[in-house]
PDBQT receptor file of N, H, CA, C and O in Angstrom, charges set to zero:
ATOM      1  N   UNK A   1     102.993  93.887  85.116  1.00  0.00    +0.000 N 
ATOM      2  CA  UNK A   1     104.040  94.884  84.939  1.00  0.00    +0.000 C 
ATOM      3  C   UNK A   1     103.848  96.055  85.914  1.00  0.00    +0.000 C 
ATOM      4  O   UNK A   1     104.821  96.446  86.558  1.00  0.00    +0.000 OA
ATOM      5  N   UNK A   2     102.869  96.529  86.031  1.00  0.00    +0.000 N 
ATOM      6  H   UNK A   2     102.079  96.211  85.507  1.00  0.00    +0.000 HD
ATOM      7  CA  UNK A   2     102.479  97.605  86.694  1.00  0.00    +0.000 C 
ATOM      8  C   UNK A   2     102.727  97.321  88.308  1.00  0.00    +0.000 C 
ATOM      9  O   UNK A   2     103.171  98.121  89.131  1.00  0.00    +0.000 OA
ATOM     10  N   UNK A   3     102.271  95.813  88.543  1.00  0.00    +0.000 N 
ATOM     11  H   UNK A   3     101.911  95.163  87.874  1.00  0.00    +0.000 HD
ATOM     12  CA  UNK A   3     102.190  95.294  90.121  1.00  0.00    +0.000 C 
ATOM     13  C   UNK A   3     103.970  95.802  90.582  1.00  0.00    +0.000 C 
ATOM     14  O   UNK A   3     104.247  96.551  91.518  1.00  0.00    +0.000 OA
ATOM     15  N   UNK A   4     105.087  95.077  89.524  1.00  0.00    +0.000 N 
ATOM     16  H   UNK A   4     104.863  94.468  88.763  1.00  0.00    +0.000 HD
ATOM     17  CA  UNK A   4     106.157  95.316  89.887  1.00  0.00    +0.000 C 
ATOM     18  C   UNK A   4     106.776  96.482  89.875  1.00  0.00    +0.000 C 
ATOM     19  O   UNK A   4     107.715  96.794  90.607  1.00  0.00    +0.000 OA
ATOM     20  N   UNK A   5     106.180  97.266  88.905  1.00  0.00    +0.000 N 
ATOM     21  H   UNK A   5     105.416  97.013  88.311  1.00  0.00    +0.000 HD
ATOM     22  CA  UNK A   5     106.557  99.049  89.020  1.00  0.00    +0.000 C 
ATOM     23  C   UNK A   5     106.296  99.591  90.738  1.00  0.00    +0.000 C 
ATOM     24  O   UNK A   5     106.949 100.015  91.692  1.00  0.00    +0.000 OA
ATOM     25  N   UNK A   6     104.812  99.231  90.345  1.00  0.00    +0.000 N 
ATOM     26  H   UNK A   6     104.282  98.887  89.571  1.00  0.00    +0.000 HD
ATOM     27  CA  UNK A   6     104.782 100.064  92.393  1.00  0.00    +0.000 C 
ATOM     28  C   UNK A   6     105.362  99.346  93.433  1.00  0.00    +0.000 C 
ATOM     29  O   UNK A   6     105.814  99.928  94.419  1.00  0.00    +0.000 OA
ATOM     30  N   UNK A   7     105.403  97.828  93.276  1.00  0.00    +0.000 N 
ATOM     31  H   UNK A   7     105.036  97.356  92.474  1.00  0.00    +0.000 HD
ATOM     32  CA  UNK A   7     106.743  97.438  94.202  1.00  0.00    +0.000 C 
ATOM     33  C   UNK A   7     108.293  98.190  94.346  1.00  0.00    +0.000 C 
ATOM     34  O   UNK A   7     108.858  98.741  95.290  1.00  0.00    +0.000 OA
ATOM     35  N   UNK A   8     108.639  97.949  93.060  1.00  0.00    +0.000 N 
ATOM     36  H   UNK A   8     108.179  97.501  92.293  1.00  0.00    +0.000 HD
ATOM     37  CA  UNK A   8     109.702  98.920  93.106  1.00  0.00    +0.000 C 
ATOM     38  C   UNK A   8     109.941 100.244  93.939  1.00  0.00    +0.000 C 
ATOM     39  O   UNK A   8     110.807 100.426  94.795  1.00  0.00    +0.000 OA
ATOM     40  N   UNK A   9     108.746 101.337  93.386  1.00  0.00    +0.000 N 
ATOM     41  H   UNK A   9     108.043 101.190  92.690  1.00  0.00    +0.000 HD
ATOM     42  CA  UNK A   9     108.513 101.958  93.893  1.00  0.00    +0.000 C 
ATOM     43  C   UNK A   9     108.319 102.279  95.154  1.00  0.00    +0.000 C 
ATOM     44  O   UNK A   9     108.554 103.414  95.570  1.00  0.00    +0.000 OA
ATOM     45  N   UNK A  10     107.903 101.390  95.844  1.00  0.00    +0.000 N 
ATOM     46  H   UNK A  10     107.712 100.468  95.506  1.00  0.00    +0.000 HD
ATOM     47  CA  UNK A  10     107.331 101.624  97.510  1.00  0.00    +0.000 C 
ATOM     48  C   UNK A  10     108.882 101.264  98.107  1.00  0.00    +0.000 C 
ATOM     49  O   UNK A  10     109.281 101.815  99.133  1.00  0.00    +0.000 OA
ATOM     50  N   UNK A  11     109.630 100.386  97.441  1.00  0.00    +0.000 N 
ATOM     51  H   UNK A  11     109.306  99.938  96.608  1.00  0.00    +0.000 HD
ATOM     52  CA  UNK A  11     110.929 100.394  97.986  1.00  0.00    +0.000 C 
ATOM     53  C   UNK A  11     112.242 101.551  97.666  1.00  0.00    +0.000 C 
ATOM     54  O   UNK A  11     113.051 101.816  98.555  1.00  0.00    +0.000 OA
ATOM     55  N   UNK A  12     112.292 101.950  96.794  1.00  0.00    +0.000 N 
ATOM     56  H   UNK A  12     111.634 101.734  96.072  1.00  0.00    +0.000 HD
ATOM     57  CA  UNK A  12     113.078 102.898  96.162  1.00  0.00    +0.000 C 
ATOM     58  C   UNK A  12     113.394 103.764  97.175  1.00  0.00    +0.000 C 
ATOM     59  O   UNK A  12     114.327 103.749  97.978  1.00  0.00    +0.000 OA
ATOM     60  N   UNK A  13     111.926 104.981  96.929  1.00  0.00    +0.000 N 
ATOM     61  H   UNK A  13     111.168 104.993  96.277  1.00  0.00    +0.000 HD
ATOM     62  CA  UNK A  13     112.431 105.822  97.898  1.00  0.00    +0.000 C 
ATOM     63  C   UNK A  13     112.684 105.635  99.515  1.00  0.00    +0.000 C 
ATOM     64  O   UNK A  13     112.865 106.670 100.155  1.00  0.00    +0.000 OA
ATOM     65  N   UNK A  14     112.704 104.619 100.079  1.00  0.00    +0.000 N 
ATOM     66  H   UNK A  14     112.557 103.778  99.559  1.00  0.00    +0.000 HD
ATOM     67  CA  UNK A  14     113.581 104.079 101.355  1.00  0.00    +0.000 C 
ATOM     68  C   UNK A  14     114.660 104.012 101.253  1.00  0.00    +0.000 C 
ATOM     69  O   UNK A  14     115.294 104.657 102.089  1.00  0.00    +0.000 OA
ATOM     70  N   UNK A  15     115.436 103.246 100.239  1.00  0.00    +0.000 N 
ATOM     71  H   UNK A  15     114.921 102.722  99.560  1.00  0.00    +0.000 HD
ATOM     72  CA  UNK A  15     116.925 102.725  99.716  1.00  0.00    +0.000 C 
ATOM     73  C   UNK A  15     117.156 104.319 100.062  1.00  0.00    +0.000 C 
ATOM     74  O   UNK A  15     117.724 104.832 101.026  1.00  0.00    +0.000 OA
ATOM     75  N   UNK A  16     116.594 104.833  99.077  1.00  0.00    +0.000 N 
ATOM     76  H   UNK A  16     116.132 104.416  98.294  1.00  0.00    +0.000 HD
ATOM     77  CA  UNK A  16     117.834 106.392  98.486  1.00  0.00    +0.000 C 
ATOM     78  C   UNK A  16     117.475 107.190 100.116  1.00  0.00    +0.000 C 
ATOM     79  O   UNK A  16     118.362 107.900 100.589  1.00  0.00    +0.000 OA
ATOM     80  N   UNK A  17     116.558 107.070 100.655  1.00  0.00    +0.000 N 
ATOM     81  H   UNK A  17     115.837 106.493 100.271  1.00  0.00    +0.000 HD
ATOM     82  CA  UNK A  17     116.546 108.350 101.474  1.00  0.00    +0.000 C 
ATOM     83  C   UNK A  17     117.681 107.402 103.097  1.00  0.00    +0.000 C 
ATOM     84  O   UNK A  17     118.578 108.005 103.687  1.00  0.00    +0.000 OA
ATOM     85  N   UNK A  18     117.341 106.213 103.367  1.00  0.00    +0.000 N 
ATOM     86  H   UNK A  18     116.612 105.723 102.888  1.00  0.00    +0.000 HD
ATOM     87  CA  UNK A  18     118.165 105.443 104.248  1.00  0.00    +0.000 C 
ATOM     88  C   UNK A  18     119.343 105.996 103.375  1.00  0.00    +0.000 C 
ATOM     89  O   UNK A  18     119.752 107.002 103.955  1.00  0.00    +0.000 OA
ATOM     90  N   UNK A  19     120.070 105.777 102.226  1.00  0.00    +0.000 N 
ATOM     91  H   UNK A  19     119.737 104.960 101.754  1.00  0.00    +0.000 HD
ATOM     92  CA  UNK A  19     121.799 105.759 102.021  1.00  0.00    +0.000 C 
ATOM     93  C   UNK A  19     122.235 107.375 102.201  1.00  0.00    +0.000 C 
ATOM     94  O   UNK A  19     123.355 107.520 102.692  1.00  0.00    +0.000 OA
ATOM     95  N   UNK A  20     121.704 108.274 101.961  1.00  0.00    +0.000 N 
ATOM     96  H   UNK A  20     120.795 108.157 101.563  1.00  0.00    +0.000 HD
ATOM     97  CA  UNK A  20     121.567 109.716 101.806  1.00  0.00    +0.000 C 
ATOM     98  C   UNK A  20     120.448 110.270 102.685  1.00  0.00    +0.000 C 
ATOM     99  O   UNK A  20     119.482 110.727 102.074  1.00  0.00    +0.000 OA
ATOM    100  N   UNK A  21     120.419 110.303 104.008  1.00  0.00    +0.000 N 
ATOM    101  H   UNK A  21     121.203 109.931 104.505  1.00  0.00    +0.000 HD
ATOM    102  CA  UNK A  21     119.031 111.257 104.053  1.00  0.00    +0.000 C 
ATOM    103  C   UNK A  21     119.318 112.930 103.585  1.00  0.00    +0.000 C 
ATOM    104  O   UNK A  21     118.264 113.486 103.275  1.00  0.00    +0.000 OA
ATOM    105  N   UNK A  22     120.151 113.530 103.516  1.00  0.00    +0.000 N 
ATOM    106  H   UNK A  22     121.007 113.078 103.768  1.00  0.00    +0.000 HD
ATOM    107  CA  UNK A  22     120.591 114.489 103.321  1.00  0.00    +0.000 C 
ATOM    108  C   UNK A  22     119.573 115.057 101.807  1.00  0.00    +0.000 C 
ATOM    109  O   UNK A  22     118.799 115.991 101.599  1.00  0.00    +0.000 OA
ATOM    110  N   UNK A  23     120.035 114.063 101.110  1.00  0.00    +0.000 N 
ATOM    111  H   UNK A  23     120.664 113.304 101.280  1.00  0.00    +0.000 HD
ATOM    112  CA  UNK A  23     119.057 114.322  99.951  1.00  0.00    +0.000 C 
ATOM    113  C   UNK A  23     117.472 113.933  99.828  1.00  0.00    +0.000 C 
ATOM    114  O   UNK A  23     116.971 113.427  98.824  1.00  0.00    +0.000 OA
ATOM    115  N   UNK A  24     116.719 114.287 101.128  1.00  0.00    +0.000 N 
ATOM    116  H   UNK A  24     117.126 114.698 101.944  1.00  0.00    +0.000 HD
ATOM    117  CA  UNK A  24     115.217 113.829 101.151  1.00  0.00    +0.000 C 
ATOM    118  C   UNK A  24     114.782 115.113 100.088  1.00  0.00    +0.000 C 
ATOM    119  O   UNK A  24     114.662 114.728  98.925  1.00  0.00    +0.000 OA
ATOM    120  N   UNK A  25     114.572 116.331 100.272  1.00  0.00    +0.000 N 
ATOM    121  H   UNK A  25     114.669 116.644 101.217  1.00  0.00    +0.000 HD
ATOM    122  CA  UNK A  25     114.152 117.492 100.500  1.00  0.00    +0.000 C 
ATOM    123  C   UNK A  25     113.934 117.534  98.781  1.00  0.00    +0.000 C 
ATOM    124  O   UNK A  25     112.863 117.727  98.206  1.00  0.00    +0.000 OA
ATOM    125  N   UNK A  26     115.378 117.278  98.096  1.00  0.00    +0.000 N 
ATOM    126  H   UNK A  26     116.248 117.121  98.563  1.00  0.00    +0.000 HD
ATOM    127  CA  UNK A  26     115.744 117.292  96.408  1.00  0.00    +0.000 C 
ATOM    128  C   UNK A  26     114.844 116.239  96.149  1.00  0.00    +0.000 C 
ATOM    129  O   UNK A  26     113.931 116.459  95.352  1.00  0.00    +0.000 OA
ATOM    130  N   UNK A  27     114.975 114.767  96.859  1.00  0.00    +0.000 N 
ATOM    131  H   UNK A  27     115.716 114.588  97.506  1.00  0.00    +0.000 HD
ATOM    132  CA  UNK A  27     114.098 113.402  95.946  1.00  0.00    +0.000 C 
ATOM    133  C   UNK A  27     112.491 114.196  96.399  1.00  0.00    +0.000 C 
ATOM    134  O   UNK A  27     111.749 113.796  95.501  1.00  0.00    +0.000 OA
ATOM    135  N   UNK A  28     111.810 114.921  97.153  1.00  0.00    +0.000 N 
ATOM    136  H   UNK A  28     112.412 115.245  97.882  1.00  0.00    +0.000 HD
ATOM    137  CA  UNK A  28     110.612 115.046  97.156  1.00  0.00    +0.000 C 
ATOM    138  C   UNK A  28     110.391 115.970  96.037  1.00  0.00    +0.000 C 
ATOM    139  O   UNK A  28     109.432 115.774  95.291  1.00  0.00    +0.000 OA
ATOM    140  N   UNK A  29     111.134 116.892  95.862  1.00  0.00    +0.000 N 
ATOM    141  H   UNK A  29     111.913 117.052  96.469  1.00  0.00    +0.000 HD
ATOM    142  CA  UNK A  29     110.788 117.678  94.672  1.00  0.00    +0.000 C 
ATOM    143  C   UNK A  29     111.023 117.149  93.583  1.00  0.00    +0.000 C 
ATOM    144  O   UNK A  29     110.249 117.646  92.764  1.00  0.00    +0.000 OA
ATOM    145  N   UNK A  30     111.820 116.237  93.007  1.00  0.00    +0.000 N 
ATOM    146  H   UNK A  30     112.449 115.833  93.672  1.00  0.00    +0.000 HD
ATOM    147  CA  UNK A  30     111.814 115.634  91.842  1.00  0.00    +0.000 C 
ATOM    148  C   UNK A  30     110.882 114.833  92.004  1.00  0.00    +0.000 C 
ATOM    149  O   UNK A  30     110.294 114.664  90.936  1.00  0.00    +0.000 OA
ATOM    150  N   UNK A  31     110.225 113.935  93.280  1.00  0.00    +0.000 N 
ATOM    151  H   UNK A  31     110.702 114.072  94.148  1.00  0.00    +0.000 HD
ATOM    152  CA  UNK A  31     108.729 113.261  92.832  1.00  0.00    +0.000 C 
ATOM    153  C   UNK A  31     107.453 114.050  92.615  1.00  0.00    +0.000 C 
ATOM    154  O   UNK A  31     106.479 113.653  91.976  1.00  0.00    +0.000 OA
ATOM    155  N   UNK A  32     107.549 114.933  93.077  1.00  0.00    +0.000 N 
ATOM    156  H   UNK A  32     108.341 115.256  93.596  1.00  0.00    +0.000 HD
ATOM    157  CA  UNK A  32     106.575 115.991  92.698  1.00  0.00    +0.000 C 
ATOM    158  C   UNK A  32     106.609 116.434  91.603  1.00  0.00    +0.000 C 
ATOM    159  O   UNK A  32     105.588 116.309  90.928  1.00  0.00    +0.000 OA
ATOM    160  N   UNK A  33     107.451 116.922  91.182  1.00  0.00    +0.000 N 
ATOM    161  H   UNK A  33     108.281 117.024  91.730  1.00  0.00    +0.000 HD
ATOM    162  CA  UNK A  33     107.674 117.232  89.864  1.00  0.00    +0.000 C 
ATOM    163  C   UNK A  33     106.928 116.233  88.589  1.00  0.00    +0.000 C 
ATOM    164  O   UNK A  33     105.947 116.586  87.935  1.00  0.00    +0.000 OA
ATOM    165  N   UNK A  34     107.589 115.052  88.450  1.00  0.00    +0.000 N 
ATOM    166  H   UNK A  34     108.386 114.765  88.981  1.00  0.00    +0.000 HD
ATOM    167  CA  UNK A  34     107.060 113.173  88.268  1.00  0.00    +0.000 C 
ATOM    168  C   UNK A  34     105.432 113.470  88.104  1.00  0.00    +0.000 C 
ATOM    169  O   UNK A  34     104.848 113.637  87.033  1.00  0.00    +0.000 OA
ATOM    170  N   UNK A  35     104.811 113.496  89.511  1.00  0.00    +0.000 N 
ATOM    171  H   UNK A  35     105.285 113.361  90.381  1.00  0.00    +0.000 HD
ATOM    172  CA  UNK A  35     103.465 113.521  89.895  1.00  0.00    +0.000 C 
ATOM    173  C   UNK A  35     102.581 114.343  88.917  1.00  0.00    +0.000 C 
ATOM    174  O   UNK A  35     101.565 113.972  88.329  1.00  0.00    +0.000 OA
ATOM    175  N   UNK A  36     103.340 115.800  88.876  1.00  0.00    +0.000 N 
ATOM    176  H   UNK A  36     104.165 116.102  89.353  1.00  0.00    +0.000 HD
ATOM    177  CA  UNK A  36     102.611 116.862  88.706  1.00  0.00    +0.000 C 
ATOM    178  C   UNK A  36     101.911 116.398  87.386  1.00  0.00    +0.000 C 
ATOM    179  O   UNK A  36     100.713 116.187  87.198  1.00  0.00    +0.000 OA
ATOM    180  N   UNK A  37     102.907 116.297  86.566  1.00  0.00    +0.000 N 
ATOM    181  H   UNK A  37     103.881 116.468  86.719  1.00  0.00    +0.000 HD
ATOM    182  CA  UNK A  37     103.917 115.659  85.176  1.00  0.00    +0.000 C 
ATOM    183  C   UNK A  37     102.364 114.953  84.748  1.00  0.00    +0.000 C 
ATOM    184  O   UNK A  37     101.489 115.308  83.958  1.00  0.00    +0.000 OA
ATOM    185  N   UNK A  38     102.498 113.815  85.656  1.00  0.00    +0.000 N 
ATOM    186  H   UNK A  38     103.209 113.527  86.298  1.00  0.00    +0.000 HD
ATOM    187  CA  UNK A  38     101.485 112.386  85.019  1.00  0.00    +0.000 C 
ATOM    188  C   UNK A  38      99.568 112.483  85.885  1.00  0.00    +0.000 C 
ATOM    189  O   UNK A  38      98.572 111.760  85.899  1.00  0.00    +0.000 OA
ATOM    190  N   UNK A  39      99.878 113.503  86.328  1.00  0.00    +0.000 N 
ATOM    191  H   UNK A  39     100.687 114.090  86.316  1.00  0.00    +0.000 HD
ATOM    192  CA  UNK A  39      98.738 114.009  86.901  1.00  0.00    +0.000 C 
ATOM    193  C   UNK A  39      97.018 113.595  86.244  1.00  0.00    +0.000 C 
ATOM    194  O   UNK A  39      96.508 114.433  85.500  1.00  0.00    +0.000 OA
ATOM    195  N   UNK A  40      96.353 112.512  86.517  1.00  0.00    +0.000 N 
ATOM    196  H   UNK A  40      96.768 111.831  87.121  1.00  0.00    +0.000 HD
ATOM    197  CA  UNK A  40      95.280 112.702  85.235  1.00  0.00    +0.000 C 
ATOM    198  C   UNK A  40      95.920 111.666  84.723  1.00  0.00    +0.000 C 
ATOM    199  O   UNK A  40      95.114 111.306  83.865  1.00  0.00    +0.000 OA
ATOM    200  N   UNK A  41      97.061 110.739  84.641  1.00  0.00    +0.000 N 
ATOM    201  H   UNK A  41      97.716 111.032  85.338  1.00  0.00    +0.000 HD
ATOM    202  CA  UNK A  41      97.165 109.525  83.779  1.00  0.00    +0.000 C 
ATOM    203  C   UNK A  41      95.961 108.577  83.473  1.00  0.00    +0.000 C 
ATOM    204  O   UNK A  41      95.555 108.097  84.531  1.00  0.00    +0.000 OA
ATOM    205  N   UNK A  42      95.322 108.186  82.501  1.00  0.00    +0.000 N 
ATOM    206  H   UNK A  42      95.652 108.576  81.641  1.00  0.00    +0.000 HD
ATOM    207  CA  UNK A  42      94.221 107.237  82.391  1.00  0.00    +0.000 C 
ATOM    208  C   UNK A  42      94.537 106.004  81.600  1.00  0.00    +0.000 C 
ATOM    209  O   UNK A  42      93.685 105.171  81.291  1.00  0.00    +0.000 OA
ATOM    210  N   UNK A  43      96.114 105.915  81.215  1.00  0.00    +0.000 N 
ATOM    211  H   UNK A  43      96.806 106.591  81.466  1.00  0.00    +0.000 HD
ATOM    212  CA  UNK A  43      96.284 104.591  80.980  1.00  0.00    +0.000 C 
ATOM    213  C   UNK A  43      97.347 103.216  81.635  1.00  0.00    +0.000 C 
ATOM    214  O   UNK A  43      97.703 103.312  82.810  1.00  0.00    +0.000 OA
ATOM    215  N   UNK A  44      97.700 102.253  80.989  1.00  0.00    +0.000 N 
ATOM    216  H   UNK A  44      97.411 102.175  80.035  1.00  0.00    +0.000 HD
ATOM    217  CA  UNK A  44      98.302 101.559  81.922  1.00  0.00    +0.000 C 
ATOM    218  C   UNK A  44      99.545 102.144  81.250  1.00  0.00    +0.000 C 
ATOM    219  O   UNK A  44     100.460 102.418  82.027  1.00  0.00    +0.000 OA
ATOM    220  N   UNK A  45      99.757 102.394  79.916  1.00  0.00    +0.000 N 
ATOM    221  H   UNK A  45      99.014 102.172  79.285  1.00  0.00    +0.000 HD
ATOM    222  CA  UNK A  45     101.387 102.910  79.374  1.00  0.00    +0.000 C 
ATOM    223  C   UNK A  45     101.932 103.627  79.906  1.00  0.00    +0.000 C 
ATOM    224  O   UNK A  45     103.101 103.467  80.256  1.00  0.00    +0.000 OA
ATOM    225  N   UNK A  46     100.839 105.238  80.258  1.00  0.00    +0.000 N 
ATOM    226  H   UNK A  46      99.889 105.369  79.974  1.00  0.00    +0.000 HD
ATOM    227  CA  UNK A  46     101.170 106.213  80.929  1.00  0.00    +0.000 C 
ATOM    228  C   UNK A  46     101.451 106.193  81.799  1.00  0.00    +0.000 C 
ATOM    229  O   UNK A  46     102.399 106.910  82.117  1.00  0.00    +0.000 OA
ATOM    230  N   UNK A  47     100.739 105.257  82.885  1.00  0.00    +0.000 N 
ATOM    231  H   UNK A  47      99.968 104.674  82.626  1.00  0.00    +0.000 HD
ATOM    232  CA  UNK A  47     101.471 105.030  84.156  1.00  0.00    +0.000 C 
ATOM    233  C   UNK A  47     102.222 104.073  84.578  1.00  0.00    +0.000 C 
ATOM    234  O   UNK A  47     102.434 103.908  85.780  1.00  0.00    +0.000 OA
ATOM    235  N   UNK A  48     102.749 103.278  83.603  1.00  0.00    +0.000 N 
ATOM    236  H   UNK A  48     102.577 103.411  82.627  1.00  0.00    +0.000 HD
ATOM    237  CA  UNK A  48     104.095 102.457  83.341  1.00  0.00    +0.000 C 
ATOM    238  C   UNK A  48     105.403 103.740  83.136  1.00  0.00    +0.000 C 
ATOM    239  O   UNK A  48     106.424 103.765  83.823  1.00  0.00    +0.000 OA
ATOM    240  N   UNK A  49     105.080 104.701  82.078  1.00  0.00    +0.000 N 
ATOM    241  H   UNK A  49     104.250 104.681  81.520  1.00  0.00    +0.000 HD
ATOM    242  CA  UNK A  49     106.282 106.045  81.955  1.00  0.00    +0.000 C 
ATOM    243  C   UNK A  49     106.553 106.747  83.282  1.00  0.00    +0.000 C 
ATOM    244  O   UNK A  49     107.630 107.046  83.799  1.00  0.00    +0.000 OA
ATOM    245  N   UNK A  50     104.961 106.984  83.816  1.00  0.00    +0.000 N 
ATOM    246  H   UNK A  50     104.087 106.740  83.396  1.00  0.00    +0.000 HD
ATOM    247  CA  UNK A  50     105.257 107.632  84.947  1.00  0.00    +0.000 C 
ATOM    248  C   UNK A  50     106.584 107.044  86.064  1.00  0.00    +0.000 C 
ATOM    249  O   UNK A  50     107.570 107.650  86.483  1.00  0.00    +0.000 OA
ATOM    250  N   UNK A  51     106.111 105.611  86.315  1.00  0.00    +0.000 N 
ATOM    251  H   UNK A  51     105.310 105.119  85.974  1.00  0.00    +0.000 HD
ATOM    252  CA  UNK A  51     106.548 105.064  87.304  1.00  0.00    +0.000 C 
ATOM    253  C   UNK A  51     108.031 104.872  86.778  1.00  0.00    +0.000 C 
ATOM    254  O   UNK A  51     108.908 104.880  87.642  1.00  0.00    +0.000 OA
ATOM    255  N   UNK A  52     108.402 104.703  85.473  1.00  0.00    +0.000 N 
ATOM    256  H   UNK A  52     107.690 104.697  84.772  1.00  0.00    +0.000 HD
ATOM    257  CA  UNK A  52     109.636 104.558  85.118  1.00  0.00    +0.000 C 
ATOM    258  C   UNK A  52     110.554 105.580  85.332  1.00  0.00    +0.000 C 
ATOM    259  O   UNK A  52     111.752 105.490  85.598  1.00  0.00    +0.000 OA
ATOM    260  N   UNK A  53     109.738 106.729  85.162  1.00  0.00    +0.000 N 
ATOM    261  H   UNK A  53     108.764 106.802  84.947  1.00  0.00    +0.000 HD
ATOM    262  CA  UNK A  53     110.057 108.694  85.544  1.00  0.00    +0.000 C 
ATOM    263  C   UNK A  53     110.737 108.544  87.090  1.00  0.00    +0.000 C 
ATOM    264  O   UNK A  53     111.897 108.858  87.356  1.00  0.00    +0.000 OA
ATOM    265  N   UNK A  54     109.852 108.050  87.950  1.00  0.00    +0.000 N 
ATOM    266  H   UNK A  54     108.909 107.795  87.733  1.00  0.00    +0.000 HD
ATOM    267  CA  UNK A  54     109.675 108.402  89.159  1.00  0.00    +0.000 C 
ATOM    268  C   UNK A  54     111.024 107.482  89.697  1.00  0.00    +0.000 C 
ATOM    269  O   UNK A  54     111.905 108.051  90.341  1.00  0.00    +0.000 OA
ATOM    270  N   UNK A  55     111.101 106.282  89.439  1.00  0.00    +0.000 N 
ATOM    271  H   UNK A  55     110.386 105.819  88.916  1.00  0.00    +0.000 HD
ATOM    272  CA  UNK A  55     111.785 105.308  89.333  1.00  0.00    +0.000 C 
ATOM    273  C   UNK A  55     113.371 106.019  89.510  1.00  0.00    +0.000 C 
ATOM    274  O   UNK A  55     114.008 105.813  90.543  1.00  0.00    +0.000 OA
ATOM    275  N   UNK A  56     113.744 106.592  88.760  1.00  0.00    +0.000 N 
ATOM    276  H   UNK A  56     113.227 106.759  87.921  1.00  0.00    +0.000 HD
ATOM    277  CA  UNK A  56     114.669 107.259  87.390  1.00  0.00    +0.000 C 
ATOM    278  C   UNK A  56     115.299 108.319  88.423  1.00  0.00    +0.000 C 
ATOM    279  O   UNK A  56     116.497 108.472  88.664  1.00  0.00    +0.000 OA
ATOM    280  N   UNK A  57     114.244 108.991  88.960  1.00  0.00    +0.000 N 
ATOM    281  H   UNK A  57     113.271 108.867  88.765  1.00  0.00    +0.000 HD
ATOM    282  CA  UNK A  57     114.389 110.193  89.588  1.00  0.00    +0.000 C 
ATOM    283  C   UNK A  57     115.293 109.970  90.961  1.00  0.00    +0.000 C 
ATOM    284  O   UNK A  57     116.256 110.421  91.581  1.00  0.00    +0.000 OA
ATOM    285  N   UNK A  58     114.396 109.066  90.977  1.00  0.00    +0.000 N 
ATOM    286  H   UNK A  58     113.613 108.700  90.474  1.00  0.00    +0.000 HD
ATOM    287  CA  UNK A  58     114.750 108.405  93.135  1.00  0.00    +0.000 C 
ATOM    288  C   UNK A  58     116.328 108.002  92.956  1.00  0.00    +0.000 C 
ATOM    289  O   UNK A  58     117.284 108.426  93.607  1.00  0.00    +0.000 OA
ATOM    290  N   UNK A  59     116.316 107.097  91.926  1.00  0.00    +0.000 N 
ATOM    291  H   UNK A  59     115.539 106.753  91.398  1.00  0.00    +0.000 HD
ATOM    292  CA  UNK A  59     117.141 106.140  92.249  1.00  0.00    +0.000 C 
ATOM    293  C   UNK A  59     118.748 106.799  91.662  1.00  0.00    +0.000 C 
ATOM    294  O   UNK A  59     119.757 106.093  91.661  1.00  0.00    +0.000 OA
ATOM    295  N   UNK A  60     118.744 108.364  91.151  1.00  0.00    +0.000 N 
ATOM    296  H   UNK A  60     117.925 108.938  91.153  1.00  0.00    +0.000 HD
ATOM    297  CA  UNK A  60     119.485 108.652  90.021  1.00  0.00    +0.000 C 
ATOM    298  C   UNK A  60     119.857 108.296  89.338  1.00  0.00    +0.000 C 
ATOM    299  O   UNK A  60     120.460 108.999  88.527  1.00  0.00    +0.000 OA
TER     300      UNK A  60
């Protein structure tokens, strides 16, 4: 589950910033935000939410 979360992930923010680059500047601060958020995660749930967060964020 997790393998396909960070797949996702490593693709996401390409999609959104290739269709929009305009909106890089907003998706970095909402992943930061995400980051700050799950900072210190020590489990696999938590960083299943995270990535679902982050996910969520990118993709609106």
């Amino acid at each position: 589950m997790l393998t396909k979360k960070a797949q996702d992930m490593t693709a996401a923010p390409q999609e959104a910033v290739t269709k929009d680059p305009a909106k890089a500047a907003d998706l970095t601060a909402k992943v930061q935000a995400v980051i700050t958020k799950y900072q210190g995660t020590t489990t696999a749930d938590e960083a299943c939410k995270a990535y679902d967060e982050l996910i969520t964020a990118i993709k609106g």
